[in-house]
N, C-alpha and C positions, 0 to 999 in steps of 0.2 A: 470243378466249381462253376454255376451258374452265373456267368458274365458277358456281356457283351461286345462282340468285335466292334475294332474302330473301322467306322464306318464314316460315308461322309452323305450326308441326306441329302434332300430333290434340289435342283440349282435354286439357285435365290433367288426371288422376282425382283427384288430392287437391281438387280443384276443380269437379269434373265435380257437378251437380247434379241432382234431375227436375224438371221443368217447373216455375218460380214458382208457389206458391200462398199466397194472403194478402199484406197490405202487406208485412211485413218482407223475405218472400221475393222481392219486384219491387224492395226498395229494394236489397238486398244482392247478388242471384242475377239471372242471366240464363240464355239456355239454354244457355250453353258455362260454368257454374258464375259463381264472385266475378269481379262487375264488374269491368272493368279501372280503375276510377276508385280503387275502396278498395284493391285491391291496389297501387297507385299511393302509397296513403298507409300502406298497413301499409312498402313500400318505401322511403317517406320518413321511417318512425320507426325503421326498420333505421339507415339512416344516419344522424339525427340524433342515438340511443343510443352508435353507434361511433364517430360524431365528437364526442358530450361525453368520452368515457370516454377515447378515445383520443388526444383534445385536451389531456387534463388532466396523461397521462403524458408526450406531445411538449414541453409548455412546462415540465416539471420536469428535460425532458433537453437541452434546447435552448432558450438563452435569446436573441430576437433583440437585433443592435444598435440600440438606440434612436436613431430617426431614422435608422439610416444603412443601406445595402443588405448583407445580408450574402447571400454563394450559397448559402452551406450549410444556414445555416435557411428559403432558398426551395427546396434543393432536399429538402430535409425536408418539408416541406410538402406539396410534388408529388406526394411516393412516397407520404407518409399519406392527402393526400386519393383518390387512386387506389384505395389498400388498401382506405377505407372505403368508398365508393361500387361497387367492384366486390366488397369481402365483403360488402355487402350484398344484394346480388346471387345469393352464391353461397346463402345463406340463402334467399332467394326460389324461388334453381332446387331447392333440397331440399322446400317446402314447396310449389311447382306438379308436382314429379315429373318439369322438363324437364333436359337438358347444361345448364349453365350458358354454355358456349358459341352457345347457342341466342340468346342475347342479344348479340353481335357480336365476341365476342374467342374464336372456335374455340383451344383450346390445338394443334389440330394445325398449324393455319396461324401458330404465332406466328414470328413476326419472317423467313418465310417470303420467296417470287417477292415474293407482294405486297405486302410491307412495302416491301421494297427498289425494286418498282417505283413506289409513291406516293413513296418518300423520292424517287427520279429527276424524277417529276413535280415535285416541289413546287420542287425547285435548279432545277429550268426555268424556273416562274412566276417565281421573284423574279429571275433572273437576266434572263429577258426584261424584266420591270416595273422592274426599275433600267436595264437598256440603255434601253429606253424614255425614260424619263427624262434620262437621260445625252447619248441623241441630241439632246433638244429644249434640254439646257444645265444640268439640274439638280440633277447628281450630279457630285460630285468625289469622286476615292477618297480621296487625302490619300496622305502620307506612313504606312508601319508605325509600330504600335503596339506590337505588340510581336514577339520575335527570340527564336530558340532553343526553347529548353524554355519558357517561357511560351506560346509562341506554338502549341506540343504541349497544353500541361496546359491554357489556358482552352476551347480547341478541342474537346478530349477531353469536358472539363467543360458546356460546352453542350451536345454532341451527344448525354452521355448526359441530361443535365437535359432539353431537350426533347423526349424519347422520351415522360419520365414527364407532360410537360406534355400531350401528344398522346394519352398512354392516361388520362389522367384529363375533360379535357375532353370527347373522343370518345364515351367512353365514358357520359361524365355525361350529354349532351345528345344521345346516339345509338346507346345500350346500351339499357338497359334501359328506359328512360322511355321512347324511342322506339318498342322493342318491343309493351310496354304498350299506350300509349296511342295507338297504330295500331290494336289490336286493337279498339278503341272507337269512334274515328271516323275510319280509315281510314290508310293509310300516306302519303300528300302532306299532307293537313290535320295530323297529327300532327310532319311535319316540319316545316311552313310555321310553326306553332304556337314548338317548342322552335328556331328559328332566329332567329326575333324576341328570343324570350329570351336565347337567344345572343349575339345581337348587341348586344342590351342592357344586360348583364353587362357587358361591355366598357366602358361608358360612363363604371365608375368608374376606369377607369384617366386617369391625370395626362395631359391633353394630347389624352386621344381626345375625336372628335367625332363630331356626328351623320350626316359623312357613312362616318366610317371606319367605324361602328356599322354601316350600312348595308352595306358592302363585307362586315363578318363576319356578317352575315344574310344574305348572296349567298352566300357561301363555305360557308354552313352548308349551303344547299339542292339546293351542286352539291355537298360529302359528303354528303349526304342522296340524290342519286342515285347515286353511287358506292357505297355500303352497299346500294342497291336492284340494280344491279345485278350487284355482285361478291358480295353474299351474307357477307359479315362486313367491320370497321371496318381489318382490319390494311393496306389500302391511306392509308386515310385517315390511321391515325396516323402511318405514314410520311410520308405526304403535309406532315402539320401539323405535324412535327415538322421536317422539314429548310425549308420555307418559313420559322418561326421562327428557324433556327438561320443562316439564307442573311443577314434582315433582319439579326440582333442580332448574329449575329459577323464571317460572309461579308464583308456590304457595308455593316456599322457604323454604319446607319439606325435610327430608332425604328422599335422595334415595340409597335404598337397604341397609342404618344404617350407608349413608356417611352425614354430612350436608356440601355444598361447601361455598366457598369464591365467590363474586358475582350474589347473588338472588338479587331476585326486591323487597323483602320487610323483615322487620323484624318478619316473621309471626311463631306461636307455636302451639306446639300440645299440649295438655291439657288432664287430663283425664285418663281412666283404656285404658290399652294396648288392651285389644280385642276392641278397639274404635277406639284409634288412631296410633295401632302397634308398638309403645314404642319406642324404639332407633331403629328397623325397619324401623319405618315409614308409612306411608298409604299402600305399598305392604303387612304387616303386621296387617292390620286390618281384622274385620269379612267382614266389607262392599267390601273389595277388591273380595272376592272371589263371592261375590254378580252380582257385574258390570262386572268379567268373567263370569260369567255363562249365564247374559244377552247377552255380546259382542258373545259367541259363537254360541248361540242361532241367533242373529243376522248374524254373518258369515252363517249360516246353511241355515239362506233363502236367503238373500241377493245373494249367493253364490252358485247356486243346484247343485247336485253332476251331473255328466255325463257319461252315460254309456259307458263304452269303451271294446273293445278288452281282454277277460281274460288273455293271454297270454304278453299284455302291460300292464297291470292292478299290481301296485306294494303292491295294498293292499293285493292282493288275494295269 
C-alpha cells in the first residue's frame, strides 16, 4: 500500500536557533532550536490551562450521575478531552511553524481508506480473540439484549462514542508527545516509553489487571508501528475504536475490566482466567497477545517500511 513513513520535516524557524553558547543556551537550545523536553512541557501547560478552563465550563453544563454511569456525560468527556489535547496541539503547530497534521491526524486523511481499514482490522481482532475463546469453552453469547430501535440507537451510540475514545487516546499517547519526544531520544525508545504509560493508565480502571495492562502496552507498540509505518494515527483510531466497540457492544465482554450498560446480548465469560482474562476480559487472555502478534506481523507486510532520509528518519 502507497503510504508514507513517519517522518519528521526541516527544524522549525520559530525554533531554529545558532549554535548554544553559554549554560542557559545548552540548558534550553540544542542545534535543531527548543529541546524537545521543554516543548514537551510548554505542551503540557497548553493542556493543562484548556483542561482547567474548559473543565470548569463541562461540569457547569453537564452534571454526572452520582455513582451511577451516565453515556452522555462519558461521552462529553471524550469529545472535550480530545478537543483539549489536540487544541493544544494546534497551538504548538503555530508557534513551531509546522501543519499540525505533522503530528498524526493529517486533516486530509480524516476518516479516509485508513480509518475504515483499521476499523476492519480491529472487528477482526476481537472477533478472532472471542472465537478463540469460544472454541476452548469460554464465551457464551446469551440471549438479545436488546430489539428494534434500541438495538439501532445503543449501536449508533457506541460507534460514534469510540471514535472520540480512539482520537483522544491515540492521539494523547501517539500525536504529539510521540512526535516530540522521538525527536529526543529516538522514535522506538519514545514509544516503548508512552506504551508503558499507556498501559499503565489503564490500571485505574475497576477489574483491570496487570496482565491486561500488559496486553495494552503491547497494543500500544504495535500502533506505534503502524503510525511508523503508514505515516499518521487515522488507521489506528479506527483500529481502536471498533476493537472497543466489538468488546463493549458486539460481543458484550468487559472492556479493559469495565462491563457497560447497553451490549447487544447477555453474553459470559466462563472459565480459568489465562482463557478468558477474568474481570480483565478478552484484553486479558493468552489468546489476546496471540491475535497481536499475528495483527503485527500483518501490519509488517501489509505495510513495508520505506527508506528515507537519515537525517528525517526519527527511528535513527
Amino acid at each position: 500500500m502507497d503510504v508514507e513513513p513517519f517522518t519528521s520535516p526541516s527544524p522549525s524557524p520559530r525554533f531554529q536557533a545558532p549554535p548554544p553558547e553559554g549554560i542557559l543556551s545548552k540548558i534550553f537550545l540544542n542545534d535543531k532550536g527548543v529541546r524537545g523536553g521543554w516543548r514537551l512541557l510548554i505542551y503540557a501547560a497548553f493542556v493543562a490551562g484548556l483542561g482547567f478552563g474548559g473543565g470548569i465550563v463541562l461540569q457547569q453544563l453537564i452534571h454526572p450521575t452520582p455513582g451511577g454511569f451516565s453515556l452522555g456525560y462519558w461521552f462529553a468527556y471524550e469529545v472535550f478531552s480530545f478537543s483539549v489535547v489536540f487544541g493544544a496541539a494546534l497551538i504548538m503547530a503555530q508557534i513551531e511553524s509546522r501543519s499540525p497534521g505533522t503530528y498524526g491526524l493529517p486533516l486530509r486523511g480524516a476518516f479516509g481508506t485508513l480509518f475504515w481499514q483499521g476499523g476492519l482490522i480491529g472487528l477482526v481482532e476481537v472477533s478472532a480473540l472471542i472465537g478463540l475463546i469460544a472454541a476452548f469453552g469460554g464465551y457464551s453469547f446469551g440471549d438479545l439484549a436488546l430489539h428494534g430501535q434500541e438495538l439501532l440507537r445503543w449501536g449508533m451510540l457506541w460507534a460514534v462514542l469510540f471514535v472520540f475514545v480512539g482520537l483522544f487516546e491515540e492521539f494523547l499517547f501517539r500525536g504529539y508527545t510521540q512526535y516530540t519526544l522521538a525527536e529526543s531520544i529516538g522514535f522506538w525508545p519514545a514509544a516503548a516509553l508512552l506504551s508503558c504509560l499507556f498501559g499503565a493508565v489503564h490500571l485505574r480502571n475497576p477489574g483491570e489487571g496487570w496482565v491486561g495492562a500488559a496486553g495494552v502496552a503491547a497494543i500500544g507498540l504495535i500502533f506505534a508501528l503502524a503510525l511508523r509505518r503508514t505515516g499518521n494515527l487515522w488507521l489506528v483510531v479506527g483500529w481502536h475504536a471498533s476493537f472497543d466497540f466489538g468488546e463493549t457492544f458486539l460481543y458484550s465482554v468487559p472492556n479493559s475490566g469495565v462491563v457497560f450498560s447497553g451490549h447487544l446480548s447477555n453474553a459470559s465469560l466462563h472459565g480459568a482466567a489465562w482463557l478468558t482474562g477474568g474481570t480483565v476480559g478478552p484484553e486479558g487472555s493468552v489468546f489476546s497477545f496471540l491475535t497481536m502478534g499475528i495483527l503485527a506481523l500483518a501490519i509488517h507486510v501489509l505495510f513495508p517500511a520505506k527508506k528515507t532520509a537519515p537525517a528525517q528518519d526519527l527511528g535513527k
